[in-house]
PDB file of N, CA, C and O in Angstrom:
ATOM      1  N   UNK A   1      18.285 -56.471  52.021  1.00  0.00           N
ATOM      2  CA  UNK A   1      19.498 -56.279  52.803  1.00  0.00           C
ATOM      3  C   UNK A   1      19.241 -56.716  54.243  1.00  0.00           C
ATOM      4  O   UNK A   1      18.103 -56.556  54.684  1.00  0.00           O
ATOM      5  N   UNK A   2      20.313 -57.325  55.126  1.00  0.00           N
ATOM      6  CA  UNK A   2      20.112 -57.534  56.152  1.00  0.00           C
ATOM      7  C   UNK A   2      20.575 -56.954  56.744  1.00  0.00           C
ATOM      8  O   UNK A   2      21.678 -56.441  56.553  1.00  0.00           O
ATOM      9  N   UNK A   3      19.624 -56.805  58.000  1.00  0.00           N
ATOM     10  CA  UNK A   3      19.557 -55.392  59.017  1.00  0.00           C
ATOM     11  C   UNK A   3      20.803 -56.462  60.213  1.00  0.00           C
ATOM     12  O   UNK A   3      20.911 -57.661  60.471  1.00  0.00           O
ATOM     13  N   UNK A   4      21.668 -54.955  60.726  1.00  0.00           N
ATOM     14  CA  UNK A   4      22.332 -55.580  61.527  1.00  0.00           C
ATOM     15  C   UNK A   4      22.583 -54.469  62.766  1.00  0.00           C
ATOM     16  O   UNK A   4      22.665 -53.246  62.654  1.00  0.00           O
ATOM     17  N   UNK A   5      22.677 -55.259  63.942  1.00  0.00           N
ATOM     18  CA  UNK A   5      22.019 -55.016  65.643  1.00  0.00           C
ATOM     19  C   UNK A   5      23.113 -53.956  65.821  1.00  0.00           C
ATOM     20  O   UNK A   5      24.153 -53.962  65.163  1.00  0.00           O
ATOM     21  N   UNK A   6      22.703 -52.738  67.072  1.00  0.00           N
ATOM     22  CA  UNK A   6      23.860 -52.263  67.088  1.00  0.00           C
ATOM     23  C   UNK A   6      25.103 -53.354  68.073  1.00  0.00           C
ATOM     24  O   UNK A   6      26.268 -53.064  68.346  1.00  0.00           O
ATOM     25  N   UNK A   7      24.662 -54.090  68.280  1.00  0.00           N
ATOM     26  CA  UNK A   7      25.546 -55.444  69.477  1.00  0.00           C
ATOM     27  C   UNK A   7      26.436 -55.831  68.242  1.00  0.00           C
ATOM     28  O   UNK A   7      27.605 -55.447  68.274  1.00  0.00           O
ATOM     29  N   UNK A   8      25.935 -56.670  66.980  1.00  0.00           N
ATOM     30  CA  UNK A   8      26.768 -57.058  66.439  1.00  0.00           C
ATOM     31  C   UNK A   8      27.488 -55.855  65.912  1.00  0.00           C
ATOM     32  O   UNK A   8      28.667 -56.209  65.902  1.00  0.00           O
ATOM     33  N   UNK A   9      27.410 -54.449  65.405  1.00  0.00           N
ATOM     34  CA  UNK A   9      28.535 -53.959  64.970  1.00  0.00           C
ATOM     35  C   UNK A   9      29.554 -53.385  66.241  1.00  0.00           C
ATOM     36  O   UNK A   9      30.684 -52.972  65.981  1.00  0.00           O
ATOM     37  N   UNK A  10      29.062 -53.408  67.514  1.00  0.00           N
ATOM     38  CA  UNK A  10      29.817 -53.415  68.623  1.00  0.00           C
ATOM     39  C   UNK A  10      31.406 -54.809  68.981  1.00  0.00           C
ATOM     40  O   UNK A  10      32.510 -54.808  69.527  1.00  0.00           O
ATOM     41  N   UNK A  11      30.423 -55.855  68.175  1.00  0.00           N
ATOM     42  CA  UNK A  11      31.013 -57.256  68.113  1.00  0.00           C
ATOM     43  C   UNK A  11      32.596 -56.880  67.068  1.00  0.00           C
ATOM     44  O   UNK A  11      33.819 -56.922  67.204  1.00  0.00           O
ATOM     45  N   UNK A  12      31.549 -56.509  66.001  1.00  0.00           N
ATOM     46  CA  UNK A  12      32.507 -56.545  64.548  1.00  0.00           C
ATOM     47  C   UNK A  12      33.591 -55.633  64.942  1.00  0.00           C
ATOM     48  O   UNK A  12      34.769 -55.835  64.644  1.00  0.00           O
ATOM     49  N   UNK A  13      33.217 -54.741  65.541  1.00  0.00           N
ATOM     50  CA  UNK A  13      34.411 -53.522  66.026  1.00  0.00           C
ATOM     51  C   UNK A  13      35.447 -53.944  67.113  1.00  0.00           C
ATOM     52  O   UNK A  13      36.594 -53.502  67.192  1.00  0.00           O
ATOM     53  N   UNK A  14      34.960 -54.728  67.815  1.00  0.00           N
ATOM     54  CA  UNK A  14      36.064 -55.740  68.968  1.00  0.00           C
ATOM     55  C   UNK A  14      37.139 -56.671  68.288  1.00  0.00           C
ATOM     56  O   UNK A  14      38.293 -57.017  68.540  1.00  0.00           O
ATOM     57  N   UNK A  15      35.954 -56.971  67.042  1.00  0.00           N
ATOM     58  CA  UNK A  15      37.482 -57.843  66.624  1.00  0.00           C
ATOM     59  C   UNK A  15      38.211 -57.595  65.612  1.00  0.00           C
ATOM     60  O   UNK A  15      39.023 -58.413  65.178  1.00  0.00           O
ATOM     61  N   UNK A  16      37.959 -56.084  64.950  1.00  0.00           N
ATOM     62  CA  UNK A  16      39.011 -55.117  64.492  1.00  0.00           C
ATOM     63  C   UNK A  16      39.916 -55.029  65.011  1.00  0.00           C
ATOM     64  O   UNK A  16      41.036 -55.307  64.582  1.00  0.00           O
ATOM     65  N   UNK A  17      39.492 -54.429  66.541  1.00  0.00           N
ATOM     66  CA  UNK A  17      40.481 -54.286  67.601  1.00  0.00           C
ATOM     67  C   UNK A  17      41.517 -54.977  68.324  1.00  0.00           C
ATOM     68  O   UNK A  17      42.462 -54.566  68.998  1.00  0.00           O
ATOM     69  N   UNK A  18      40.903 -56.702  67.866  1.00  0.00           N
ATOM     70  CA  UNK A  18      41.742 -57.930  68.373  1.00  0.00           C
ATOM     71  C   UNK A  18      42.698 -58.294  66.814  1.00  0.00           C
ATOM     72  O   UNK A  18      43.719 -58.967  66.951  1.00  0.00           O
ATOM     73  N   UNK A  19      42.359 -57.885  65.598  1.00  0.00           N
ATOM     74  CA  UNK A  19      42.652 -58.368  64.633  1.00  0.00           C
ATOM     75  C   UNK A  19      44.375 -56.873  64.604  1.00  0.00           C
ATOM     76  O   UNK A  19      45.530 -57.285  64.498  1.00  0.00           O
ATOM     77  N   UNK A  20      44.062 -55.405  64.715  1.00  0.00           N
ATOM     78  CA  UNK A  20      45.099 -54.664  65.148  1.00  0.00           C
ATOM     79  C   UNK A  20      45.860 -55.125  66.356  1.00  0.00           C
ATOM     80  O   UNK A  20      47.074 -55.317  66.292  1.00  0.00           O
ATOM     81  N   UNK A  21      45.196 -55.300  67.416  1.00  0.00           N
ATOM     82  CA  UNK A  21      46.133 -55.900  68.539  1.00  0.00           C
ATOM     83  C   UNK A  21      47.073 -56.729  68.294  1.00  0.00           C
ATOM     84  O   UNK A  21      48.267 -56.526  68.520  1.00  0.00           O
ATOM     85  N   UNK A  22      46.281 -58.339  67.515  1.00  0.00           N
ATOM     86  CA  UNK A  22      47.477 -59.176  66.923  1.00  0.00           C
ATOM     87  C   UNK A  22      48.776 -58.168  66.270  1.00  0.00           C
ATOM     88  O   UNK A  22      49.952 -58.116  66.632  1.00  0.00           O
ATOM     89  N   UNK A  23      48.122 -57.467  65.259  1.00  0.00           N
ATOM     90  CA  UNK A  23      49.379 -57.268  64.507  1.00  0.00           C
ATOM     91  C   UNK A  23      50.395 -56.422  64.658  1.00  0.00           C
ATOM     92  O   UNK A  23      51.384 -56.378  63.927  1.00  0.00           O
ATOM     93  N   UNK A  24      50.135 -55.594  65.795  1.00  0.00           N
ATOM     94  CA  UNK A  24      50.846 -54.459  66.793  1.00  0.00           C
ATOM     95  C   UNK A  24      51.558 -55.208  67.615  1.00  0.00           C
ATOM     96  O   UNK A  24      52.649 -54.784  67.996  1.00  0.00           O
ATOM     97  N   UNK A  25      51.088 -56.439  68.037  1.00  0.00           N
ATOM     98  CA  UNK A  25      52.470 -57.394  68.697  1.00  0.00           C
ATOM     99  C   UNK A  25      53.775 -57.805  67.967  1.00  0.00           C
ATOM    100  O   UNK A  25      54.920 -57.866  68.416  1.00  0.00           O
ATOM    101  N   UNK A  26      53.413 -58.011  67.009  1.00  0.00           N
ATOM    102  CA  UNK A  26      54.661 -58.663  66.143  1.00  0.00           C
ATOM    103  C   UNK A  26      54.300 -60.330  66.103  1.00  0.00           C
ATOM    104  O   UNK A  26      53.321 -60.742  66.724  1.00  0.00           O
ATOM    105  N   UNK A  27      55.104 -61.184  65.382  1.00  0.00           N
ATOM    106  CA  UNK A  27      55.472 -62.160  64.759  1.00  0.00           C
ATOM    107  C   UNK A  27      55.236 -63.148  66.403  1.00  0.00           C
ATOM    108  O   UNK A  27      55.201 -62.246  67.240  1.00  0.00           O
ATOM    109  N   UNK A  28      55.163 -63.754  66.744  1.00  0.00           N
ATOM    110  CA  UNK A  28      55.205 -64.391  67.994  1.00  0.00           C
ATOM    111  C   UNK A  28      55.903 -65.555  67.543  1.00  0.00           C
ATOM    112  O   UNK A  28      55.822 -66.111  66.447  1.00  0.00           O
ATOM    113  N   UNK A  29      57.106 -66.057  69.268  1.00  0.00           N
ATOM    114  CA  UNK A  29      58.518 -66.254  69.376  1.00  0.00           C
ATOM    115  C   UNK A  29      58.439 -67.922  68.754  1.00  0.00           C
ATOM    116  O   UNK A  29      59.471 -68.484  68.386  1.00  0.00           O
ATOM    117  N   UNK A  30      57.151 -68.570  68.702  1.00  0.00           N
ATOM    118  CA  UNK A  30      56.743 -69.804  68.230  1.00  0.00           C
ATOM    119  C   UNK A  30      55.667 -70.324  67.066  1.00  0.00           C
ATOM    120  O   UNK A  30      55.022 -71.357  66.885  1.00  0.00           O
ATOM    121  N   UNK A  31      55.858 -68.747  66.211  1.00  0.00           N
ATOM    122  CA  UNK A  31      55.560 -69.210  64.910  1.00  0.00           C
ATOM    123  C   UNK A  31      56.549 -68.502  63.970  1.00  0.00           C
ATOM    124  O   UNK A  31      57.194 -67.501  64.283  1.00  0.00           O
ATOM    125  N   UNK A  32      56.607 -69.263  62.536  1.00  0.00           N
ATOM    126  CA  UNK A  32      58.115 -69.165  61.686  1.00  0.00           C
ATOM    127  C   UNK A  32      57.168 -67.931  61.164  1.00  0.00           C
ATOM    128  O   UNK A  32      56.077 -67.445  61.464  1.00  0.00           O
ATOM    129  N   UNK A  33      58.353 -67.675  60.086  1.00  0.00           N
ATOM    130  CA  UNK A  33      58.173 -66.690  59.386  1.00  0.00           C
ATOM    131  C   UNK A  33      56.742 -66.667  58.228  1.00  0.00           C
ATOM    132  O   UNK A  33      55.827 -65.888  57.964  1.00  0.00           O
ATOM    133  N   UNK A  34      57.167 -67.889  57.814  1.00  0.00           N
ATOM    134  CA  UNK A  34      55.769 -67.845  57.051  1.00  0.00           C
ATOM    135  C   UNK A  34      54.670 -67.999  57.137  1.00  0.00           C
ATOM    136  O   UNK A  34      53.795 -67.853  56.283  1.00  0.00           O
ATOM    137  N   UNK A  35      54.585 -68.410  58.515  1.00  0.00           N
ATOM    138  CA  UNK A  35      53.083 -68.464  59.016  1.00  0.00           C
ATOM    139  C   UNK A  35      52.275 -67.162  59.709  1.00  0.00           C
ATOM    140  O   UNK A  35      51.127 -67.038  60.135  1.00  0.00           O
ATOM    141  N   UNK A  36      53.710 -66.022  59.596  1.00  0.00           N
ATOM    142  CA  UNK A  36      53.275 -64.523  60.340  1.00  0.00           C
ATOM    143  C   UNK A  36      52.960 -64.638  59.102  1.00  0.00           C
ATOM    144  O   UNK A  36      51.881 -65.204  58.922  1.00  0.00           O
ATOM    145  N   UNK A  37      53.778 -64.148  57.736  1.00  0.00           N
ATOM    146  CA  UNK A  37      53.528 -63.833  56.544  1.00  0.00           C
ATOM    147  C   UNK A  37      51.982 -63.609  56.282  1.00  0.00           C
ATOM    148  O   UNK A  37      51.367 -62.614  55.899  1.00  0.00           O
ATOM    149  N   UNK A  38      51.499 -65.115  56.685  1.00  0.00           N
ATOM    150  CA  UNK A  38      50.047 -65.243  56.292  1.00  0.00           C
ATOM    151  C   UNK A  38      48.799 -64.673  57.368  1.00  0.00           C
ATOM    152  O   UNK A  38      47.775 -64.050  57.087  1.00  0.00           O
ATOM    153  N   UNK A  39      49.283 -65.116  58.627  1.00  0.00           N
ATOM    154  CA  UNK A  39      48.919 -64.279  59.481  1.00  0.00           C
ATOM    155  C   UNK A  39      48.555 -63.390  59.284  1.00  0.00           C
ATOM    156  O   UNK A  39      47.347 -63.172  59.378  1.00  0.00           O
ATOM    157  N   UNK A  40      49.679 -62.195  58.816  1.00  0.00           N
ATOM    158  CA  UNK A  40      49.642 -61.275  58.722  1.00  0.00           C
ATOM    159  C   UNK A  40      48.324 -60.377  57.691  1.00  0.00           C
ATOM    160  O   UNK A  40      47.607 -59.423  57.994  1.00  0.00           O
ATOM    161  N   UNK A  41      48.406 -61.016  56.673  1.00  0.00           N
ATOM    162  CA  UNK A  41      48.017 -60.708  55.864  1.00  0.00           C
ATOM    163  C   UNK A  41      46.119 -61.732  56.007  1.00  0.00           C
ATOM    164  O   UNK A  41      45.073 -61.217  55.613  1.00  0.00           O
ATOM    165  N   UNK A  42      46.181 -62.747  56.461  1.00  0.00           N
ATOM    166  CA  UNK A  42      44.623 -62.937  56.729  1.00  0.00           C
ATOM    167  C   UNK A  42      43.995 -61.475  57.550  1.00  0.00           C
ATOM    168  O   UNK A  42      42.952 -60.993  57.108  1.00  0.00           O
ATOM    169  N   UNK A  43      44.404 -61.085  58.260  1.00  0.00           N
ATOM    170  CA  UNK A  43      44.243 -59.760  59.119  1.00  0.00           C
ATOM    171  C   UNK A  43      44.154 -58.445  58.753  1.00  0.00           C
ATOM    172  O   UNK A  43      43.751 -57.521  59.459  1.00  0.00           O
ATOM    173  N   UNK A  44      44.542 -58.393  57.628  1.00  0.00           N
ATOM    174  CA  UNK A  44      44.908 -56.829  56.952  1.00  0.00           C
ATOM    175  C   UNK A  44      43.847 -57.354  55.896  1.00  0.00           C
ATOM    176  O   UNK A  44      43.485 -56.313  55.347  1.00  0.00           O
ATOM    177  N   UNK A  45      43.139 -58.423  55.301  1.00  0.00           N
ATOM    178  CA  UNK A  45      42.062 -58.449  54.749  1.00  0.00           C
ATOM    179  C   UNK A  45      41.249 -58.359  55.069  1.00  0.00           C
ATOM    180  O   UNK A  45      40.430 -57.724  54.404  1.00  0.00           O
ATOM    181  N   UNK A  46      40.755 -59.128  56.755  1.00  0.00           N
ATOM    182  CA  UNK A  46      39.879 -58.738  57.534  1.00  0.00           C
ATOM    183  C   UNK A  46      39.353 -57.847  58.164  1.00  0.00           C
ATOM    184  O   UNK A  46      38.200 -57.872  58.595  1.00  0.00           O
ATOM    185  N   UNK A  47      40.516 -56.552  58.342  1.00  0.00           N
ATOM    186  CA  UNK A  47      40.669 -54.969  58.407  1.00  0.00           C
ATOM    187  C   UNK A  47      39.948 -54.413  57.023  1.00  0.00           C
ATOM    188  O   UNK A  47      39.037 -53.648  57.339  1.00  0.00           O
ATOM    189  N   UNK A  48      40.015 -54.494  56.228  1.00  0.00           N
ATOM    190  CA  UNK A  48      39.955 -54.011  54.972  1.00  0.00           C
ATOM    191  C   UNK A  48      38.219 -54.267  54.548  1.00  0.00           C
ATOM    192  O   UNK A  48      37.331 -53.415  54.550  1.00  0.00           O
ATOM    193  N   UNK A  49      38.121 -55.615  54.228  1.00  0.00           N
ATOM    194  CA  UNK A  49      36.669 -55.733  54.209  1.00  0.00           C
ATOM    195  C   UNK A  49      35.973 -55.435  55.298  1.00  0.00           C
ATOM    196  O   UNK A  49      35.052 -54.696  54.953  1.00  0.00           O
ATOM    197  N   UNK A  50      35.945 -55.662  56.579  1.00  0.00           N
ATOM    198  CA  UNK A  50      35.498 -55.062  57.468  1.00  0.00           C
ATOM    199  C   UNK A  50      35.252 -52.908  57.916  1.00  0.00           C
ATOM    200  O   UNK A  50      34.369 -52.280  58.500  1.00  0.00           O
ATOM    201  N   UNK A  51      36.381 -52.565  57.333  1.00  0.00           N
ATOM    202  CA  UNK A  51      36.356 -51.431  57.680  1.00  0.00           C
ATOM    203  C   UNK A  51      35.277 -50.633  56.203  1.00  0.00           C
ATOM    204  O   UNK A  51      34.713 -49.539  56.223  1.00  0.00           O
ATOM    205  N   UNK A  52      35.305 -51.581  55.158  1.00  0.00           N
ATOM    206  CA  UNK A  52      34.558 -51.023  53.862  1.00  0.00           C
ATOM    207  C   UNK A  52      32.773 -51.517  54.387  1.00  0.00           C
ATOM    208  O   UNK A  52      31.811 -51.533  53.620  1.00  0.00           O
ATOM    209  N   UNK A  53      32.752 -51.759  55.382  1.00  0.00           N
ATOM    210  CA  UNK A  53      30.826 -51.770  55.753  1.00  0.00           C
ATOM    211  C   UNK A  53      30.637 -50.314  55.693  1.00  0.00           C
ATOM    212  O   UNK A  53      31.485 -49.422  55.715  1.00  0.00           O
ATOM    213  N   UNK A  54      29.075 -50.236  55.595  1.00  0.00           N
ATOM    214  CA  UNK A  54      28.616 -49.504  55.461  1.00  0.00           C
ATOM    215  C   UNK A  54      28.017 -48.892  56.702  1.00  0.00           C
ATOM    216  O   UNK A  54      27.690 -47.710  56.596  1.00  0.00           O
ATOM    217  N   UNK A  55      27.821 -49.468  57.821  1.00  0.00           N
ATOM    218  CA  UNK A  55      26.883 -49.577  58.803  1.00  0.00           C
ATOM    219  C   UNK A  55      27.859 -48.438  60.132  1.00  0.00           C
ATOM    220  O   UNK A  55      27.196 -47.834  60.976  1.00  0.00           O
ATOM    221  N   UNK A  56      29.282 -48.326  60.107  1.00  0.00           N
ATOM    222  CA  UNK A  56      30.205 -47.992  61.003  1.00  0.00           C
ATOM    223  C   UNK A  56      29.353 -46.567  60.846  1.00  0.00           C
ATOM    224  O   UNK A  56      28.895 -46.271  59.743  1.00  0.00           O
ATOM    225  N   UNK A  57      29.120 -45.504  62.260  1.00  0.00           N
ATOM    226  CA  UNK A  57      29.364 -44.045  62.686  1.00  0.00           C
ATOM    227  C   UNK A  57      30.472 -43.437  62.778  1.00  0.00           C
ATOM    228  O   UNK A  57      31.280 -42.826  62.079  1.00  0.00           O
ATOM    229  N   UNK A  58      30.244 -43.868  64.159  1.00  0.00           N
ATOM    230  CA  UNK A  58      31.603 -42.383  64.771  1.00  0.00           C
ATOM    231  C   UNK A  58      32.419 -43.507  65.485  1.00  0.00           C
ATOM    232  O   UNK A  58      32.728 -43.214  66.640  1.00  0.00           O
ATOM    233  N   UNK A  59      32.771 -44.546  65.113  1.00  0.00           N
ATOM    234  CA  UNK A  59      34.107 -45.803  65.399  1.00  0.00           C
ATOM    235  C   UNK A  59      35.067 -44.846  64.810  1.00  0.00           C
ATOM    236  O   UNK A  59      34.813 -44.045  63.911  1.00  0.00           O
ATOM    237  N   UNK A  60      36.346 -45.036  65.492  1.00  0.00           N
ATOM    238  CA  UNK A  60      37.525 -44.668  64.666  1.00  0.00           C
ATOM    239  C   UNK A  60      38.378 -45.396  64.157  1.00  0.00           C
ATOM    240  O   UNK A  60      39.032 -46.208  64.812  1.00  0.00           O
ATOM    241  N   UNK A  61      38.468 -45.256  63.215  1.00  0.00           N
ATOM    242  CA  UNK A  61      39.522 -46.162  62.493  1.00  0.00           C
ATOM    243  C   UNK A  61      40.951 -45.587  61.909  1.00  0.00           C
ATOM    244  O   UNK A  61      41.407 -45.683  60.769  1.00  0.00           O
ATOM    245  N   UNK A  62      41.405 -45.065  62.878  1.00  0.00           N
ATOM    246  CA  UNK A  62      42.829 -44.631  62.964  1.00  0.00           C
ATOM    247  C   UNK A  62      43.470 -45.388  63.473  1.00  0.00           C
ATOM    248  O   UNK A  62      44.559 -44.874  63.220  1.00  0.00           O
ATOM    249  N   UNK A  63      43.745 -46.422  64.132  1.00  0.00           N
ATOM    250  CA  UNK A  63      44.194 -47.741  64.533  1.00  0.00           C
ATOM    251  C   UNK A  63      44.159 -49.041  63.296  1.00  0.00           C
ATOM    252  O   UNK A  63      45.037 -49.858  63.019  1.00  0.00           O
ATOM    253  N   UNK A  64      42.906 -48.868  62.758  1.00  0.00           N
ATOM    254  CA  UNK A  64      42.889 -49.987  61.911  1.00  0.00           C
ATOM    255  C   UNK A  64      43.678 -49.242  60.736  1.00  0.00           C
ATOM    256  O   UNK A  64      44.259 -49.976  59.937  1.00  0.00           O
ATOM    257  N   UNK A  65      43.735 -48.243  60.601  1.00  0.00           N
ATOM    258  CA  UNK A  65      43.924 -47.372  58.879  1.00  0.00           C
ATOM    259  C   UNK A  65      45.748 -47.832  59.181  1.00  0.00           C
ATOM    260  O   UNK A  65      46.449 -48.368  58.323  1.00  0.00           O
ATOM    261  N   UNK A  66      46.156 -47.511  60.400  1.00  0.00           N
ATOM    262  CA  UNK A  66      47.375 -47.842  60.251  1.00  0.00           C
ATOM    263  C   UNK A  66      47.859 -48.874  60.571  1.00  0.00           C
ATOM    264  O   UNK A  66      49.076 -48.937  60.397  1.00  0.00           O
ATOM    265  N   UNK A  67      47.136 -50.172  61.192  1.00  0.00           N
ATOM    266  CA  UNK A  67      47.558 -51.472  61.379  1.00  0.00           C
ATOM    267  C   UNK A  67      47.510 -51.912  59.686  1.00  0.00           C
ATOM    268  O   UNK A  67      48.438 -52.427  59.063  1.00  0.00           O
ATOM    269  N   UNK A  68      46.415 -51.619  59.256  1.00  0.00           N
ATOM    270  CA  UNK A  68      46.145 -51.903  57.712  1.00  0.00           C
ATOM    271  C   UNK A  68      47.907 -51.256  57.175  1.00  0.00           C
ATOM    272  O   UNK A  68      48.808 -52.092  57.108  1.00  0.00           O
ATOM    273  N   UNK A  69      48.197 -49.862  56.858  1.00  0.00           N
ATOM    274  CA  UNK A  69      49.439 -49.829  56.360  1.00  0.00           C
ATOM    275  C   UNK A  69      50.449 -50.358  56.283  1.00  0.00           C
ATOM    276  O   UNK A  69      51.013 -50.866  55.314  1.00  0.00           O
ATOM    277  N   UNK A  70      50.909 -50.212  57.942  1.00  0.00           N
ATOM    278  CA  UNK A  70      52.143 -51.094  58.470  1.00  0.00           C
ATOM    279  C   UNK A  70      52.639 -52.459  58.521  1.00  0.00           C
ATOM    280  O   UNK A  70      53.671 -52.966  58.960  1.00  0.00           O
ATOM    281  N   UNK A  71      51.363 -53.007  57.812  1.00  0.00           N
ATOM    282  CA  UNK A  71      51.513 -54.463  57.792  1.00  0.00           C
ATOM    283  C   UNK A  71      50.564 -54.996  56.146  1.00  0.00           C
ATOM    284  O   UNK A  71      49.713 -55.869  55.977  1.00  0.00           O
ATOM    285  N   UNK A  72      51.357 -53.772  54.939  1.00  0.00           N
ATOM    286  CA  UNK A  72      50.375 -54.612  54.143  1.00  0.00           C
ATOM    287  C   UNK A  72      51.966 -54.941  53.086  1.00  0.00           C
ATOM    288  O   UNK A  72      51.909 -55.669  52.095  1.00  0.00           O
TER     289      UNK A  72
END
């Protein structure tokens, strides 16, 4: 198994946070519908496998648990 730094799960957790941020904005005014669609949903996979590591403590994932809902 590969050992991983506490920097990179500091990393991995930032871009949880950028991956909820996107999707807490909404649809943006210069992309169509179907490209949020997918958007959307590349993001709520990346939430998902990401939040199923093993390596997370005391991160909270009450932000991601419900960016994950609201947008699946």
């Amino acid at each position: 198994m590969v050992e991983i730094t506490t920097e990179q799960i500091a990393q991995n957790y930032k871009a949880m946070g950028d991956s909820v941020d996107l999707l807490n904005a909404g649809k943006p005014a210069n992309m169509d519908a179907d490209e949020w669609t997918a958007m959307k949903a590349r993001n709520v996979e990346h939430l998902e496998i990401m939040k199923a590591k093993d390596y997370w403590t005391s991160e909270s994932m009450t932000a991601v648990d419900k960016a994950i809902a609201d947008n699946k």
